[in-house]
N, C-alpha and C positions, 0 to 999 in steps of 0.2 A: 878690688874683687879678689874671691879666693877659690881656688879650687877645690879646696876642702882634701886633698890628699895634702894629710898632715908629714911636714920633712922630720921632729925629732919629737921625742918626750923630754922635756926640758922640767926641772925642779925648783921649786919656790925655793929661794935660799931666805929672803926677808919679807915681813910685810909692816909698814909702818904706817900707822892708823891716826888719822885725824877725825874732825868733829863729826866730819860727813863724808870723810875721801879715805883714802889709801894711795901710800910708793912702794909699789911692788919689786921687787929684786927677784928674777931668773937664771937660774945657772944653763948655759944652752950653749953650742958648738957649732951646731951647723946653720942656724938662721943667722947669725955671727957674722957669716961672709962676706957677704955687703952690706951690711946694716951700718946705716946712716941715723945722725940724731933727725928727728920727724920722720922718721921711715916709720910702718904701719906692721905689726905681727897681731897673726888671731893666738892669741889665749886661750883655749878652749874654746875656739870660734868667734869672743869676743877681739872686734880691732880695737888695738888700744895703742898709742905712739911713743916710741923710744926715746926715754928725756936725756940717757944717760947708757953710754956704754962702755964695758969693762973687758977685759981679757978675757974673762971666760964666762958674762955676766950682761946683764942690761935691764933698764927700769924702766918703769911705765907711771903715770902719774894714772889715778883710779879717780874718776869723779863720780858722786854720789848719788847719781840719776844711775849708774852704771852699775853701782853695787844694789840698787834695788831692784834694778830690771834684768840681773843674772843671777849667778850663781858664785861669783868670786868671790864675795864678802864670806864663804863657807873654806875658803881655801888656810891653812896655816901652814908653816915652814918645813919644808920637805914635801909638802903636796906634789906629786907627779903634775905633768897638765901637758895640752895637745900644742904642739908650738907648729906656723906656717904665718910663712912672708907671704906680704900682697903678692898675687900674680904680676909679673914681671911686662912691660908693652912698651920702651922705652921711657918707663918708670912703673909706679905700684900703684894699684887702686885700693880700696879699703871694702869692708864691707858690716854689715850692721846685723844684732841679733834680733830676733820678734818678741823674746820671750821664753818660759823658761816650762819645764814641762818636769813628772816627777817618774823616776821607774818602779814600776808596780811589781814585774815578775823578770829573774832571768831564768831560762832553761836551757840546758846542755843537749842537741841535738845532734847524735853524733861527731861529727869534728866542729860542728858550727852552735854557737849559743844565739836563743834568742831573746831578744830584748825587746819587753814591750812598755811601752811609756801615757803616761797619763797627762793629757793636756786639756788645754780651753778650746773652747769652739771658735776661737776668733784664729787660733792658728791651725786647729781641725781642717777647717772649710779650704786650707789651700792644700791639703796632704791628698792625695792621690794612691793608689794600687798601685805598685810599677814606678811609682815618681820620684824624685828625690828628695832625702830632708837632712838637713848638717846638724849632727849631734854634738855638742862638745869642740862643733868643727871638724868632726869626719861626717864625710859626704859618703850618706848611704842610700842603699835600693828601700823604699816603702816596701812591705810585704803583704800588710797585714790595717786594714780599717774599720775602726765602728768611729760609731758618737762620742766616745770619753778616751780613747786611747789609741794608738798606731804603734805596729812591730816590727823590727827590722832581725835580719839573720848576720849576725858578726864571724866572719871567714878568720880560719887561724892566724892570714898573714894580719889583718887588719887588728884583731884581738893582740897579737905579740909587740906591733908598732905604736898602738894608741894607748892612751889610757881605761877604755871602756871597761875591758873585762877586769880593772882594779875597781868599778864601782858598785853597789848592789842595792836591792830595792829599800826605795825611802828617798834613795839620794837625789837629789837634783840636777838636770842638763841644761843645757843652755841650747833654742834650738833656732834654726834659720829656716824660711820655707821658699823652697824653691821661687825666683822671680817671675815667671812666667804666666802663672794664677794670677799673680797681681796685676802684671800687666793687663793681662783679658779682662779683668775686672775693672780697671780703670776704662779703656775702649769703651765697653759698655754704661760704663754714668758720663762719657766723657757728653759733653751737650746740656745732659740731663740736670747738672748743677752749674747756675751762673758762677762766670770769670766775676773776680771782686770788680774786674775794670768793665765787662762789658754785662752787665748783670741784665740790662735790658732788651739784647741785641744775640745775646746768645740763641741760636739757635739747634736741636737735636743733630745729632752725626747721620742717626738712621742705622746704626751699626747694633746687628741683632746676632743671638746664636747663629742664628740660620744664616747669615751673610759671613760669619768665621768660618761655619761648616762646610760655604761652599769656596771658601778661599785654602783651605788646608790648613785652619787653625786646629 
C-alpha cells in the first residue's frame, strides 16, 4: 500500500529495452534508505520491485503487461518520475495502477494550477467530488466531475515536489482510484455471482444501498 505522498523526484538514468519488457535504472537518495532487493517503490504510482541496488541508484525489471497498462514505456533517460516506498507496517505493502488517463487542460489559478484529465468510464464510475484519486502517484482532492474527464487543483508545495507541473496537455498519467468504490461495489454483487465452488448453494447477502446507508457507508 502507498500513501501517495510522494518522498523524492528521482531521474531515469537507463532504460534497457527487450522484446516485450524493460530494466529500468533510477538515480534516487532517499527511498535508498532501507531499500532491500524485493522491496516494492511506486514509479509514478506504478509498484514495480527492486532487482538490483546501487549507491546512488536501483533497477526495476518492467514486464510487458506493465508497459501497456501505464505510461512508462513513454519514459527516456533523464525522465524526472514520482519516487515512494511501500507504506511501512513491519514490512511494505505494494500497490497496483487501474489505468491510464490523458491531460486535456492545465490552468494557472492564482498560486494553484488546475489539471484536468481525460479518462474511461470504467475508472470514471469510481471518482467522486471531494474523493481521492493518485495521479502519477500523488494522492490528490477530486475537485472537479463530468462523464469524460475529472480535475484536480495542484498546491505550490505539491507542484515544487512532484513531477506534475513538468507535464502538459497530451501527456499521459498513470491513475489509481481510490479502494473504497470498489469495495462497496463488490458488497453489493457479493451473493449475486456464483463462488466457482458453491455455484449451486450460493445464496444473496441482501446487502442493498439502503442497508449501507443505514449502517454509515
Amino acid at each position: 500500500m502507498f500513501t501517495g505522498i510522494i518522498e523524492e523526484v528521482g531521474e531515469i538514468q537507463s532504460i534497457k529495452k527487450g522484446a516485450n519488457s524493460a530494466v529500468i535504472t533510477i538515480k534516487a537518495s532517499t527511498v535508498l534508505g532501507d531499500l532491500h532487493l524485493g522491496d516494492s517503490v511506486a514509479l509514478n504510482g506504478v509498484c514495480l520491485t527492486a532487482v538490483s541496488i546501487g549507491k546512488n541508484n536501483y533497477s526495476v525489471d518492467v514486464m510487458h503487461e506493465t508497459l501497456r497498462r501505464t505510461n512508462l514505456g513513454e519514459l527516456k533517460s533523464g525522465s524526472k518520475v514520482n519516487l515512494e516506498r511501500a507504506m511501512a507496517a513491519n514490512g511494505r505493502f505494494g500497490g497496483h495502477i487501474d489505468g491510464t488517463g490523458t491531460i486535456s487542460s492545465m490552468k494557472k489559478d492564482d498560486n494553484a494550477v488546475w489539471i484536468t484529465i481525460d479518462t474511461s468510464a470504467a475508472i470514471l464510475k469510481y471518482i467522486i467530488s471531494k474523493g481521492s484519486i493518485t495521479i502519477d502517484g500523488v494522492s490528490l482532492t477530486v475537485a472537479k466531475v463530468d462523464n469524460k474527464s475529472f480535475a484536480v487543483s495542484v498546491i505550490p508545495h505539491t507542484g515544487q515536489n512532484t513531477t506534475l507541473l513538468d507535464k502538459k496537455p497530451g501527456d499521459t498519467v498513470n491513475l489509481e482510484n481510490d479502494m473504497v468504490g470498489k469495495y462497496v461495489e463488490k458488497l453489493l454483487q457479493y451473493g449475486s455471482i456464483p463462488d466457482e465452488e458453491e455455484e449451486s448453494t450460493t445464496e444473496k447477502t441482501g446487502i442493498t444501498m439502503d442497508f449501507l446507508r443505514q449502517n454509515g457507508f
